[in-house]
N, CA, C and O atoms as a Tinker XYZ file with bonds, in Angstrom:
   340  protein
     1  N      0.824000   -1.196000    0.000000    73     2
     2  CA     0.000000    0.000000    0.000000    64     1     3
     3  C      0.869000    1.261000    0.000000    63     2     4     5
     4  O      0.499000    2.345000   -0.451000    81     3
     5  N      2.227000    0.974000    0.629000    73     3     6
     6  CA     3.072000    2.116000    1.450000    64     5     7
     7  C      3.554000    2.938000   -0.711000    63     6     8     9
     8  O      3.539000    3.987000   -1.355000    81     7
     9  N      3.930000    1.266000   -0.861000    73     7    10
    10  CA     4.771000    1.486000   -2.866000    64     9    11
    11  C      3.962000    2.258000   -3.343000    63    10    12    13
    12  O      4.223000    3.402000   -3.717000    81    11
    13  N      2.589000    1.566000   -3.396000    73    11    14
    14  CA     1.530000    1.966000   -4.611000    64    13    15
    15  C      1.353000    3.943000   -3.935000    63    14    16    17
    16  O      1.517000    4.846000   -4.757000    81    15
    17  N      1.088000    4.217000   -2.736000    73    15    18
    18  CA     1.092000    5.298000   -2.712000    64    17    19
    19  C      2.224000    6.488000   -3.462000    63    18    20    21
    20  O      1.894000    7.455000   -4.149000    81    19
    21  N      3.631000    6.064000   -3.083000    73    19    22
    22  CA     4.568000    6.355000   -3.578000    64    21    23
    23  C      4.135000    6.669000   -4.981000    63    22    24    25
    24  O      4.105000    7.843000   -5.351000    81    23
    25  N      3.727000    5.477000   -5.953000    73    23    26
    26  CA     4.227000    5.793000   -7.357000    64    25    27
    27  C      3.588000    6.351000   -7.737000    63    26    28    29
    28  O      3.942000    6.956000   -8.748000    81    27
    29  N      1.945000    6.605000   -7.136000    73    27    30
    30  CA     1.080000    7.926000   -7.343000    64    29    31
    31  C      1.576000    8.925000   -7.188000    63    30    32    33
    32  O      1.655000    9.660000   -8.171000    81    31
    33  N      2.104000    9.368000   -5.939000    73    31    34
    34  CA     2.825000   10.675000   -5.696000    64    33    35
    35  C      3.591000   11.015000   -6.583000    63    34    36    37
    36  O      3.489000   12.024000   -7.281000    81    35
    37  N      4.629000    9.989000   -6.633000    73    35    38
    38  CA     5.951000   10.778000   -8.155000    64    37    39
    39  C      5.423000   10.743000   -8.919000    63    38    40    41
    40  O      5.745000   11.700000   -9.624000    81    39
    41  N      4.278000    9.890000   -9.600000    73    39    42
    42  CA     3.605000   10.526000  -10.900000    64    41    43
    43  C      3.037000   11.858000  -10.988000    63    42    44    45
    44  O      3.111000   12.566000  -11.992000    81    43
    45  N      2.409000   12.206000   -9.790000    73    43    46
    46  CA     2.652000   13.398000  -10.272000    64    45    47
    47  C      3.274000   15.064000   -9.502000    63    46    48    49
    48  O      2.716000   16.161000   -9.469000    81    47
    49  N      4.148000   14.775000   -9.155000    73    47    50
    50  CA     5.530000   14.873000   -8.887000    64    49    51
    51  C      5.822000   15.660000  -10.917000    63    50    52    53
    52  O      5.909000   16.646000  -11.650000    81    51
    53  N      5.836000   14.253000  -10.779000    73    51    54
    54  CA     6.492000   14.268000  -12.537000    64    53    55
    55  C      5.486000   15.045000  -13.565000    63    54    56    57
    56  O      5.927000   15.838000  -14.396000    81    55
    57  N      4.307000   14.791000  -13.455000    73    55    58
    58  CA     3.340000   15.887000  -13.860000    64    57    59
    59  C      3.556000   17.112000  -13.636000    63    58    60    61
    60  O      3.644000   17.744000  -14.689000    81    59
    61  N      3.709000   17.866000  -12.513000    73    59    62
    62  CA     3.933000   19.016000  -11.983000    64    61    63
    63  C      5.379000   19.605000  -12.464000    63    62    64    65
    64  O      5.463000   20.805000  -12.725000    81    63
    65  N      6.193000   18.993000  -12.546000    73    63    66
    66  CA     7.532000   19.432000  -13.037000    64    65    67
    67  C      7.815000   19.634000  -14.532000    63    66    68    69
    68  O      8.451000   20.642000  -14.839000    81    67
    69  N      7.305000   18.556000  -15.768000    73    67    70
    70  CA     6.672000   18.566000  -16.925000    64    69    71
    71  C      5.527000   19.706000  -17.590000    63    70    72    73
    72  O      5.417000   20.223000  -18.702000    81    71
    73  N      4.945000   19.780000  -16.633000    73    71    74
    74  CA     3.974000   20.881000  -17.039000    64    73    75
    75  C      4.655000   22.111000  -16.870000    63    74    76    77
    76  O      4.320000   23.023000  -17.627000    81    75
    77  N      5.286000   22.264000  -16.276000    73    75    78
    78  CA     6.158000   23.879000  -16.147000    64    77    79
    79  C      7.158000   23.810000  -17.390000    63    78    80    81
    80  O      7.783000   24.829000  -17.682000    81    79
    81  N      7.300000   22.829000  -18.011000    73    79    82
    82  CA     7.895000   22.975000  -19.262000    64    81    83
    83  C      7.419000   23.292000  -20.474000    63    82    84    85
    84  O      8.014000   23.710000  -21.467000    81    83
    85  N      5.953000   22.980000  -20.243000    73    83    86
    86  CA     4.638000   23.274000  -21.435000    64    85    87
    87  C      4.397000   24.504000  -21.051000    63    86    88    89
    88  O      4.612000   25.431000  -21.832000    81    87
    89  N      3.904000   24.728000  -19.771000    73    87    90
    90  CA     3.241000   26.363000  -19.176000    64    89    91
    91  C      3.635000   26.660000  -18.432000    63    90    92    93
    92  O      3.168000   26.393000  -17.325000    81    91
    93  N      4.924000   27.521000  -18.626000    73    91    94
    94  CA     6.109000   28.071000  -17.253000    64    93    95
    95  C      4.755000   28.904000  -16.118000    63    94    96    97
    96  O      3.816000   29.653000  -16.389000    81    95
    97  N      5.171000   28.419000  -15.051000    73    95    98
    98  CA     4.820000   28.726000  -13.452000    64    97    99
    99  C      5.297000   30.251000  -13.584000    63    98   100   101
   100  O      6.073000   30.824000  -14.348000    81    99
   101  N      4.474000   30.672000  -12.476000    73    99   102
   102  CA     5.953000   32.300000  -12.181000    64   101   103
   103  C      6.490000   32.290000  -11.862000    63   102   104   105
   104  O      6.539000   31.366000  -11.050000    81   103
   105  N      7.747000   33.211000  -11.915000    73   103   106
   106  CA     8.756000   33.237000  -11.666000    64   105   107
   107  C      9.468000   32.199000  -10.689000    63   106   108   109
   108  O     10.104000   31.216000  -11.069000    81   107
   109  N      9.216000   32.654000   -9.120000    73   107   110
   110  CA    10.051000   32.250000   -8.467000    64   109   111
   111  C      9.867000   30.521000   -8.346000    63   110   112   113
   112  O     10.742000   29.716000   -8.029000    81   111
   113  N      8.361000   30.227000   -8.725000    73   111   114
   114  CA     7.665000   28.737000   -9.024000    64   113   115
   115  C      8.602000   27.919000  -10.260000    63   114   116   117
   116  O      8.828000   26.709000  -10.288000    81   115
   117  N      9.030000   28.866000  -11.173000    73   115   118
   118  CA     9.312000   28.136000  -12.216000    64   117   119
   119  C     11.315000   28.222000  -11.835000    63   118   120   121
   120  O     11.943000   27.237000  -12.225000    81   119
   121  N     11.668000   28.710000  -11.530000    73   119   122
   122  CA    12.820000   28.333000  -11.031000    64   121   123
   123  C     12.987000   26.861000  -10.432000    63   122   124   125
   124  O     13.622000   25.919000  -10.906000    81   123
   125  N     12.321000   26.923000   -9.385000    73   123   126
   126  CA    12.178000   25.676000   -8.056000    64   125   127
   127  C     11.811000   24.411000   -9.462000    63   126   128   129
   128  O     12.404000   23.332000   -9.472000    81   127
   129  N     10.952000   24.718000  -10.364000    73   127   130
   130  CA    10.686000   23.709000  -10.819000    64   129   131
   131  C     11.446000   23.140000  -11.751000    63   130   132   133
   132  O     11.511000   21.913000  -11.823000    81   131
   133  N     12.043000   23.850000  -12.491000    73   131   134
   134  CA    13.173000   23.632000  -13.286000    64   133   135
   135  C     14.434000   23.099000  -12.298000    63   134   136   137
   136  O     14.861000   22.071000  -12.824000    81   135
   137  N     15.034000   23.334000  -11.332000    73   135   138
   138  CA    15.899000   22.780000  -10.024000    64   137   139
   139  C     15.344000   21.614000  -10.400000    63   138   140   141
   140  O     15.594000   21.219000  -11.539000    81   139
   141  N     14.374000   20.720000   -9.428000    73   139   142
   142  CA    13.625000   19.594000   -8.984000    64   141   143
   143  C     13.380000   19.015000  -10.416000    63   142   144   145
   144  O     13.305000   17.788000  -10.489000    81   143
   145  N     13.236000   19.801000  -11.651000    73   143   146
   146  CA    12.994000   18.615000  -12.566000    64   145   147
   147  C     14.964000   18.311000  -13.002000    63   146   148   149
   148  O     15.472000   17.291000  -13.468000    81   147
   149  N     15.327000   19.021000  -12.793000    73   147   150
   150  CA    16.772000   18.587000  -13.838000    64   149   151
   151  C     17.419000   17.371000  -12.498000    63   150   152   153
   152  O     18.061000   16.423000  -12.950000    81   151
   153  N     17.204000   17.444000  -10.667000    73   151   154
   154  CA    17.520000   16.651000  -10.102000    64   153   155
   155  C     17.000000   15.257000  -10.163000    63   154   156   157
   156  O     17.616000   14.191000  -10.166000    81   155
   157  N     15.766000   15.504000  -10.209000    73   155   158
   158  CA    14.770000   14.329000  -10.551000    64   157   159
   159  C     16.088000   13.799000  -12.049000    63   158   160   161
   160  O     16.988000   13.061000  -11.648000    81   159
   161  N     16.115000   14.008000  -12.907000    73   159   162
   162  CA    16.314000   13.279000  -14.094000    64   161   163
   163  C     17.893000   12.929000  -14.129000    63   162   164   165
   164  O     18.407000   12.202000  -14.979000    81   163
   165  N     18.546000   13.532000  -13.122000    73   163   166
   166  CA    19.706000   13.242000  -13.281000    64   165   167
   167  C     19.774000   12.224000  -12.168000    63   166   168   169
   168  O     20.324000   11.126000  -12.239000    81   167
   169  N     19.101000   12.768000  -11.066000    73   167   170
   170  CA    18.896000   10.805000   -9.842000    64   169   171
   171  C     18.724000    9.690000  -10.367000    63   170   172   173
   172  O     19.440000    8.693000  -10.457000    81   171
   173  N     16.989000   10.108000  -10.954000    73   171   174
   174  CA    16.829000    8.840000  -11.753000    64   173   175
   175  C     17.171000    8.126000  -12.436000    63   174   176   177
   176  O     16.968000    6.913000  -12.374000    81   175
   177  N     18.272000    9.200000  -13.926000    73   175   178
   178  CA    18.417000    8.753000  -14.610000    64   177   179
   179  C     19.732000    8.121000  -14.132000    63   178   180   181
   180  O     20.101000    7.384000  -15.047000    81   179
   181  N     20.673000    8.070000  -13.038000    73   179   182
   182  CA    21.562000    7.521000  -12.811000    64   181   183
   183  C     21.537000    6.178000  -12.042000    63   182   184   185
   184  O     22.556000    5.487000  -12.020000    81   183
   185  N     20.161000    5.700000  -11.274000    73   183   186
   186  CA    19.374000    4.733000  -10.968000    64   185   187
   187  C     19.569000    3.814000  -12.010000    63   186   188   189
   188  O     20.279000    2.810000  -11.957000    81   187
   189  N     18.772000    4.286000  -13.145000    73   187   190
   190  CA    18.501000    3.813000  -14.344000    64   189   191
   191  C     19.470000    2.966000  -15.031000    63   190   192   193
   192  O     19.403000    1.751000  -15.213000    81   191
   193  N     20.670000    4.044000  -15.496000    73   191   194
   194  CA    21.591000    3.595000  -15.745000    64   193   195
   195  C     22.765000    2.400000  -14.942000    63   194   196   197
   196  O     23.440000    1.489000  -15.421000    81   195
   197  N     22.622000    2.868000  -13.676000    73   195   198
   198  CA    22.929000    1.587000  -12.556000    64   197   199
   199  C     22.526000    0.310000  -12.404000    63   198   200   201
   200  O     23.162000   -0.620000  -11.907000    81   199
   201  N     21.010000    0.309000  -13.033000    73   199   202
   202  CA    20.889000   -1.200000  -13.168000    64   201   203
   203  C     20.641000   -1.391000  -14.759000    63   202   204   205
   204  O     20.110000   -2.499000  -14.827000    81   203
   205  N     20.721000   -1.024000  -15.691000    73   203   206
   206  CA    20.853000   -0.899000  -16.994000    64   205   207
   207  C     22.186000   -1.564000  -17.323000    63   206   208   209
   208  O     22.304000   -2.406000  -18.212000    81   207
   209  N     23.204000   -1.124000  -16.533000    73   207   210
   210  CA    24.981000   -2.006000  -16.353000    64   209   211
   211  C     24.786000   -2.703000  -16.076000    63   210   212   213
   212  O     25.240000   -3.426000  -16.963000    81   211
   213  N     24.124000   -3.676000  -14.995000    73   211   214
   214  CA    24.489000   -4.372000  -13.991000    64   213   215
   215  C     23.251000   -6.030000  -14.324000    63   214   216   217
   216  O     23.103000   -7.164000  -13.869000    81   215
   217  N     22.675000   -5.170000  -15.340000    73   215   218
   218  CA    21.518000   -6.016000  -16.079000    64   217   219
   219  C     22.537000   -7.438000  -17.082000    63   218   220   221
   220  O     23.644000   -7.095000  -17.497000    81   219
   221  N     22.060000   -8.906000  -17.376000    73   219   222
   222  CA    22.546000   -9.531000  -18.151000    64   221   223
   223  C     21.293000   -9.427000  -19.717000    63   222   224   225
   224  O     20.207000   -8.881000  -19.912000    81   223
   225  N     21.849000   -9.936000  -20.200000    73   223   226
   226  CA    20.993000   -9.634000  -21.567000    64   225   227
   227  C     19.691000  -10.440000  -21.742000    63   226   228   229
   228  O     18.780000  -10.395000  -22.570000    81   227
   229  N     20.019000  -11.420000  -20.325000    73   227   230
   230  CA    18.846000  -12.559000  -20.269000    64   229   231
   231  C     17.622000  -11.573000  -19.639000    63   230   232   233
   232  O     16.489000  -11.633000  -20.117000    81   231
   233  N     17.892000  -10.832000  -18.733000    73   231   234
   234  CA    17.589000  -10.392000  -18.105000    64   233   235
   235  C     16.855000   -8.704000  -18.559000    63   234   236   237
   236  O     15.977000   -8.007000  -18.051000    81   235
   237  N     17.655000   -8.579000  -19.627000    73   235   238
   238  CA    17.343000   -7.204000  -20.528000    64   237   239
   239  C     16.245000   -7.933000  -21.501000    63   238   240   241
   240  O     15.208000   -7.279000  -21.608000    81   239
   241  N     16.263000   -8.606000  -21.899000    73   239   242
   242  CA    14.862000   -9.125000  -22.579000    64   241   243
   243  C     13.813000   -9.661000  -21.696000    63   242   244   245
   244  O     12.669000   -9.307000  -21.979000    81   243
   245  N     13.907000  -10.140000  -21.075000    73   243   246
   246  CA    12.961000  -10.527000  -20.081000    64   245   247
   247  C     11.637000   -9.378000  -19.521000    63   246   248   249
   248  O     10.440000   -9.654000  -19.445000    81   247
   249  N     12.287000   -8.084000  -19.186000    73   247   250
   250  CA    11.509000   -7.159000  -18.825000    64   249   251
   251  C     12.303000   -6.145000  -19.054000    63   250   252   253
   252  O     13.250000   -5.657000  -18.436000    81   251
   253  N     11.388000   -5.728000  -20.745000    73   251   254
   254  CA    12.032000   -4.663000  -21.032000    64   253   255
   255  C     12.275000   -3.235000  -20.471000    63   254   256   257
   256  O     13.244000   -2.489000  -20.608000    81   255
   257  N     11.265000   -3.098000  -19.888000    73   255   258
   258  CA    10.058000   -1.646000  -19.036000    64   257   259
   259  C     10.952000   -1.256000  -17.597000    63   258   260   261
   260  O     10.801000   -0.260000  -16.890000    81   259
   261  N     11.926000   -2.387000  -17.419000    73   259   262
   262  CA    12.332000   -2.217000  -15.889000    64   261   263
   263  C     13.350000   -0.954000  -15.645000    63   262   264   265
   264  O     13.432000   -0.297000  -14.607000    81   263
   265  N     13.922000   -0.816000  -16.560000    73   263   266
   266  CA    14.944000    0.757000  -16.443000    64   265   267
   267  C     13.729000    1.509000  -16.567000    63   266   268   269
   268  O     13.631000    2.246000  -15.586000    81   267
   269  N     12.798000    1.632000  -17.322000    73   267   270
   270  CA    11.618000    3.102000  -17.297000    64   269   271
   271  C     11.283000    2.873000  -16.136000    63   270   272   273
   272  O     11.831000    3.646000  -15.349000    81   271
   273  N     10.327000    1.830000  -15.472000    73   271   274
   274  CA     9.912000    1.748000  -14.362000    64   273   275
   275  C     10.978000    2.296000  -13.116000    63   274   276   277
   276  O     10.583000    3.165000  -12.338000    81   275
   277  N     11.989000    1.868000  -13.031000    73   275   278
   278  CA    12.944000    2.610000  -11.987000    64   277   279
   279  C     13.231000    4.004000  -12.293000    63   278   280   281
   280  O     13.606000    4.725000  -11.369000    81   279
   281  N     13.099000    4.500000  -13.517000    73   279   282
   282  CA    13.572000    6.104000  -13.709000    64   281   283
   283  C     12.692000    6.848000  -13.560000    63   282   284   285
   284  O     12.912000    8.021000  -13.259000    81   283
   285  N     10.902000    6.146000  -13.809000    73   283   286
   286  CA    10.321000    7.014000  -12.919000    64   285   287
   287  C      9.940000    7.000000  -12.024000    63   286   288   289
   288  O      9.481000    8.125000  -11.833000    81   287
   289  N      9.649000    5.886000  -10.488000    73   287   290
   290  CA     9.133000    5.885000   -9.798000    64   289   291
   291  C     10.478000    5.487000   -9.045000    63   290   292   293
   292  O     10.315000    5.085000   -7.893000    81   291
   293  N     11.755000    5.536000   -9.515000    73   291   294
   294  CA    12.839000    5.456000   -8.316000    64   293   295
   295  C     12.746000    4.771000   -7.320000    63   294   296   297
   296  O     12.265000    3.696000   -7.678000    81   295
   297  N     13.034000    4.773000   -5.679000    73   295   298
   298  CA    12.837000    3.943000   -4.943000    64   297   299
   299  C     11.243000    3.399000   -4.740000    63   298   300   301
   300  O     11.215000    3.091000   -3.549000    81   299
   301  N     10.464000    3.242000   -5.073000    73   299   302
   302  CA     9.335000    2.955000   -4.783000    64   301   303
   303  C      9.514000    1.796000   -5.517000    63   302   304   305
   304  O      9.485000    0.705000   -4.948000    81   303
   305  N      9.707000    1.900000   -6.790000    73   303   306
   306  CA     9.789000    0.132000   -7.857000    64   305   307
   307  C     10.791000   -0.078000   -6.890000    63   306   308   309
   308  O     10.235000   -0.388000   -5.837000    81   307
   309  N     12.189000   -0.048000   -6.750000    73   307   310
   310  CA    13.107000   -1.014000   -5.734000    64   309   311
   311  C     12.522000   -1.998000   -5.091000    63   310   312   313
   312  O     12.676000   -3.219000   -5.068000    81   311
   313  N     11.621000   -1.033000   -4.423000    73   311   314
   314  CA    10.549000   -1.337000   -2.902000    64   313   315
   315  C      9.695000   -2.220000   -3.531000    63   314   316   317
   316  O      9.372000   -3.241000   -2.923000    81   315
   317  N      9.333000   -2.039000   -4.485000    73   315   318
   318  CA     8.419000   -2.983000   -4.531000    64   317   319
   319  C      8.487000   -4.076000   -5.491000    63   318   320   321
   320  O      7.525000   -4.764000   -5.831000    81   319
   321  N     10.271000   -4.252000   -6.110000    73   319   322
   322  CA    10.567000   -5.843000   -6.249000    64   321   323
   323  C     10.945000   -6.497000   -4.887000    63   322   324   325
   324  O     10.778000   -7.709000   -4.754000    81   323
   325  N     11.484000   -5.687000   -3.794000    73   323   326
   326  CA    11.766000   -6.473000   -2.586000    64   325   327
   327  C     10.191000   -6.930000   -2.057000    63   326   328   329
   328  O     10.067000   -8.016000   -1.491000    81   327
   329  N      9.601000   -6.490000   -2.164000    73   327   330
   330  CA     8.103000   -6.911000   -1.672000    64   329   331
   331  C      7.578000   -7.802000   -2.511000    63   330   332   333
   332  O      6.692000   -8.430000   -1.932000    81   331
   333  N      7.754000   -8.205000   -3.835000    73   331   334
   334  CA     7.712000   -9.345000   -4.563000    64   333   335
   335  C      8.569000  -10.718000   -4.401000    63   334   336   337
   336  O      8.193000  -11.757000   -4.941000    81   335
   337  N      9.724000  -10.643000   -3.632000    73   335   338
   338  CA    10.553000  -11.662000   -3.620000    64   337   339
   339  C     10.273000  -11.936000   -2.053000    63   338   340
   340  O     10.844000  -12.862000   -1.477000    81   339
């Protein structure tokens, strides 16, 4: 329940940060949001890339979706392959 809340939240998280790229916020809003989106994508995307290496190719076909799934919902997917195993 604790995950699924999570990946609601960063969705939109990720909504809110995206949309200031379509329809800049004011000023001091669209600063903060531009910050939080370039951290967001450089966390994630280094998540991403962390198990993207560390992946075997058996394993890269198997589930293709699993680097997107970790780049956007970050620790919450983690959380919730440990809650699958």
């Amino acid at each position: 329940m604790f995950v699924l809340i999570g990946k609601i939240l960063y969705s939109f998280i990720w909504l809110f940060l995206v949309f200031n790229l379509i329809h800049p916020y004011p000023r001091p809003a669209n600063i903060v949001a531009n910050i939080g989106l370039i951290a967001f994508v450089v966390m994630h995307g280094l998540q991403a890339w962390i198990l993207h290496s560390t992946m075997t190719n058996q394993e890269k076909e198997q589930d293709k979706f699993k680097v997107l799934r970790l780049f956007l919902f970050g620790v919450f997917e983690s959380l919730s392959w440990k809650n699958k195993k």
